[in-house]
N, C-alpha and C positions, 0 to 999 in steps of 0.2 A: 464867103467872100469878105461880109464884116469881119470875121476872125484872122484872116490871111492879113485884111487890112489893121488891124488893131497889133500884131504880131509885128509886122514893119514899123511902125508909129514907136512901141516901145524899141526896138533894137535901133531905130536910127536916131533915138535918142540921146542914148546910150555911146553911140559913136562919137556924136557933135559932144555930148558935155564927154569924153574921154580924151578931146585933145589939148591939146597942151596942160598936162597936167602937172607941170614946173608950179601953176598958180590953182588951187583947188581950194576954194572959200568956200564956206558953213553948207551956201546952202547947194553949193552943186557935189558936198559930200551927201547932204540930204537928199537928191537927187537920186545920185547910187542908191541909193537904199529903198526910196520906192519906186525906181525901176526893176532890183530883186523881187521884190514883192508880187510887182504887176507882172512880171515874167513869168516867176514861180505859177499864181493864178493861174496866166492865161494857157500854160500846160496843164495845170490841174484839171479845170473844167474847159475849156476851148479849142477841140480840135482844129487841126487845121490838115488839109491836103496841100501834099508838096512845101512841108514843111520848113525842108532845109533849105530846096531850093531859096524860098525865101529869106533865109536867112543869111545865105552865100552872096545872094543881090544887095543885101545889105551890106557885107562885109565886102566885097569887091571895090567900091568906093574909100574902103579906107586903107585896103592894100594899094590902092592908087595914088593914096594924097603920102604913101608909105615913102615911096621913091622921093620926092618931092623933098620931105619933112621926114627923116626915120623914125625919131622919137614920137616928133606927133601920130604918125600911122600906128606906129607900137603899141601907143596910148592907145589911140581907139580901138585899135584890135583887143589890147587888154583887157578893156572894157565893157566892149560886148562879149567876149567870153566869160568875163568873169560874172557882172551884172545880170546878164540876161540868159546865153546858153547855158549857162550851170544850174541857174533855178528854175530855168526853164525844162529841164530835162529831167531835174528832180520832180516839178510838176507833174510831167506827161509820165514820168514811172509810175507815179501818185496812183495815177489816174486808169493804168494798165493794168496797177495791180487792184485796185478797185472792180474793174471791168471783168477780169480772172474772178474773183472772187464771189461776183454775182453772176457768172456762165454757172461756176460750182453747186449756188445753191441753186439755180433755174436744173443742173442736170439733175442734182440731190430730188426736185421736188418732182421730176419727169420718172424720176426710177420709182417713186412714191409712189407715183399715180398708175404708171406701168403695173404695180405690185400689187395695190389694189385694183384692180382691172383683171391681174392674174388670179386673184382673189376671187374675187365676185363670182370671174365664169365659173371658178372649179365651184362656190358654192351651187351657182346653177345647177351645174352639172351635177352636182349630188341632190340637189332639190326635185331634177328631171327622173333620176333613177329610183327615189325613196316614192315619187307620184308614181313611177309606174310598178312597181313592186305594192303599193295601195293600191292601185286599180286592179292587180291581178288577183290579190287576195280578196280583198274584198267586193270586188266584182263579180268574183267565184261564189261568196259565201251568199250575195243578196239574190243572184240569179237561183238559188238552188232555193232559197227563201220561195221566189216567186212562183217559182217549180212546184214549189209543196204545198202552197198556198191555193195555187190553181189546182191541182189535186182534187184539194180537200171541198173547194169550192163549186166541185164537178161530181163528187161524191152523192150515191145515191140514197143514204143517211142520215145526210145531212140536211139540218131543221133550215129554216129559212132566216134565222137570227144568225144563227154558224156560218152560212154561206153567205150574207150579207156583209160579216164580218170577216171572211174569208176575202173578200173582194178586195174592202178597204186594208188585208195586210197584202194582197198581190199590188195593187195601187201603190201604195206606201213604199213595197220593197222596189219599182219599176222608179216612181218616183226618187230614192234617196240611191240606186243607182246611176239617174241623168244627171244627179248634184254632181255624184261621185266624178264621174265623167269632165264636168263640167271645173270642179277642182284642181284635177288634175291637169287637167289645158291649162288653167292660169300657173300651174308649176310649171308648167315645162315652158309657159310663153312670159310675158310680164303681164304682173296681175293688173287686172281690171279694178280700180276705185270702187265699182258702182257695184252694188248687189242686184240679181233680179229677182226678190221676193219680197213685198210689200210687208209692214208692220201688221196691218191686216189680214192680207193671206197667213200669213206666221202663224197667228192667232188662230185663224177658222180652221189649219190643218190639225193645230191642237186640239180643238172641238172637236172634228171628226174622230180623232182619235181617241174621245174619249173623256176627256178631261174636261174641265170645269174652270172655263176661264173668264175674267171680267178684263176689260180694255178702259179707262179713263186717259183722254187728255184732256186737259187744262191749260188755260191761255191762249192768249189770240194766235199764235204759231210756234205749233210743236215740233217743229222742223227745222235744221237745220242746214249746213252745208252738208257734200257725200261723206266726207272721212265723219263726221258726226251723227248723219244718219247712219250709216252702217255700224258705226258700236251700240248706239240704239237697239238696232237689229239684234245684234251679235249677243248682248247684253239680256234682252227677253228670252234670246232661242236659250242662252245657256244656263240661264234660272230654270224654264221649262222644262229643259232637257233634265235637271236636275231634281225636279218637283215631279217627273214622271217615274223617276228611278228611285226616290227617296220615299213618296207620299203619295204614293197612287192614288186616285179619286177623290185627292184633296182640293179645294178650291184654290185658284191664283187668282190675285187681285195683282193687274198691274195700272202703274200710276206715271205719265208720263205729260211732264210739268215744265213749263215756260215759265222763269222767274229772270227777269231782267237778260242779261246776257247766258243766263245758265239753264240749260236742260238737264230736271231730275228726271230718272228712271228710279221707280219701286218697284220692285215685285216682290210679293211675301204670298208666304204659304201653309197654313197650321201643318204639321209634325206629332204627332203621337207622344214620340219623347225627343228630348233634344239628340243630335248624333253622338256615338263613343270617342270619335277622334276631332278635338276641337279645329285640329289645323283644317284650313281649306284642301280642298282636292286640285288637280292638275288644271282641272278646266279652270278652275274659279284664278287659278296663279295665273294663269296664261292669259285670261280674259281680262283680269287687272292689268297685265302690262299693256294690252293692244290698247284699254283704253288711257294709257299714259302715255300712246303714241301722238294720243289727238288732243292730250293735253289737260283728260280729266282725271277722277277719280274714282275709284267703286272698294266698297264695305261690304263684307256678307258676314251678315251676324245670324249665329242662331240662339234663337232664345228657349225658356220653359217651353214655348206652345208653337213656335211658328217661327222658319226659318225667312229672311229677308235679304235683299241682294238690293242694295243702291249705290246707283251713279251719278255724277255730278261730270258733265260733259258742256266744255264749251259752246255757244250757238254758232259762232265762227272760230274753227282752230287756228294756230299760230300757223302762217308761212313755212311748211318744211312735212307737216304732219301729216301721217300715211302713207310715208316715202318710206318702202323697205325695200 
């Protein structure tokens, strides 16, 4: 409504100083000039409904006073076409084509998103097929584990140490295929944040099986948010994992430390002799980026006598971290 009414205001302006223009002083040349201006504008940025009507309302009055006066009608007509409909319509093209040009990149960023979206599923969708092609094989492979394990554990030979320890590899293999299982749900669903196996349990199943572990925390809270607890987790199982495969019945010390906003993780392990191939292995590659998703960092150094694996994980990650 203001803009309809602001649109009359300059065009009727425009009429009154266009007539009689036998006499045109300084400042009603001045006049014309920011009347173009204010026209120009009010098409640029100020729509209006029923544009022209409005402007035909205007000019109807001066084809009237036309009959009358022809020159002065002339006048005013010339006026408002020239002053105001020409800049005014150079305006509103301004303004159309501005309008065109942000539809363009709203549809540019909708195909973007469209495309990523197309994306995502099919990665899904290859995430859904590579979990269940894990879960077949190696569901196969720990079930025949368990198979054989039960056997041997029923076996009439065997000493009570054997069968004891037959138990704990049927347990173990029953056990690491509900993970397995349970893995695979979060590929084929959207993963779960949260882990369900305590830094503790972690630790005792390692005992059980064998090994030789020490747990230290240090500071008033060695906990974090989930994305931080869980590379905590991730962080111990995969040093573990790797101190049972490199250095069997070695001892692991791990050290996990509250120091202002920063949670360190230690784990180190003596080594016989340092490894042949200095680079890290897959686990330790891949375990470094997860924890660069939460925004920290992890070193695995092996030295003369003992391999070590430390991270430096924020207490709270940044806004975004753990989003895959």
């Amino acid at each position: 409504m203001r803009n309809g009414a602001l649109l009359v205001l300059i065009a009727g302006s425009a009429v009154l100083n266009g007539l009689f223009l036998d006499r045109v002083p300084a400042w009603r040349q001045a006049l014309f000039a920011v009347l173009a201006v204010a026209a120009y504008l009010h098409g640029r940025h100020l729509p209006v409904r029923r544009d022209w009507v409005l402007l035909a309302a205007v000019a109807l009055p001066a084809a009237g006073y036309a009959v009358a006066d022809l020159s002065a009608g002339v006048g005013a007509l010339l006026a408002l076409g020239v002053f105001v409909t020409l800049p005014w319509l150079a305006g509103r093209f301004r303004r159309q084509q501005a309008d065109l040009v942000k539809a363009g990149e709203e549809r540019v960023a909708h195909l973007e998103r469209e495309r990523k979206f197309v994306a995502d599923r099919a990665r899904l969708l290859e995430r859904a097929r590579i979990a269940a092609d894990m879960h077949d094989a190696l569901g196969h492979e720990l079930a025949l584990i368990a198979l054989q394990a039960g056997a041997l554990e029923l076996a009439s030979d065997t000493t009570d140490g054997n069968r004891e320890a037959a138990a704990k590899l049927r347990a173990s293999a029953v056990v690491a295929t509900d993970r397995l299982r349970h893995t695979v749900n979060r590929l084929r669903t959207a993963p779960d944040p949260m882990f369900d196996q305590s830094l503790d349990a972690l630790v005792d199943r390692a005992r059980d099986a064998g090994m030789n572990v020490r747990l230290h925390r240090l500071g008033d809270r060695v906990t974090g948010s989930a994305p931080t607890d869980r590379a905590v987790h991730r962080v111990v199982q995969e040093a573990l994992t790797n101190a049972a495969r490199h250095a069997p019945g070695a001892d692991v010390d791990i050290r996990v430390e509250l120091t202002g906003d920063t949670i360190t993780v230690t784990v180190r392990n003596p080594v016989d002799q340092p490894p042949q191939r200095p680079e890290p292995g897959t686990g330790i590659v891949a375990l470094r980026d997860y924890v660069g998703m939460v925004g920290g960092t992890l070193r695995a150094h092996a030295g003369e006598d003992a391999f070590t694996v430390t991270a430096h994980l924020p207490a709270a990650p940044a806004a975004g971290a753990e989003r895959r």
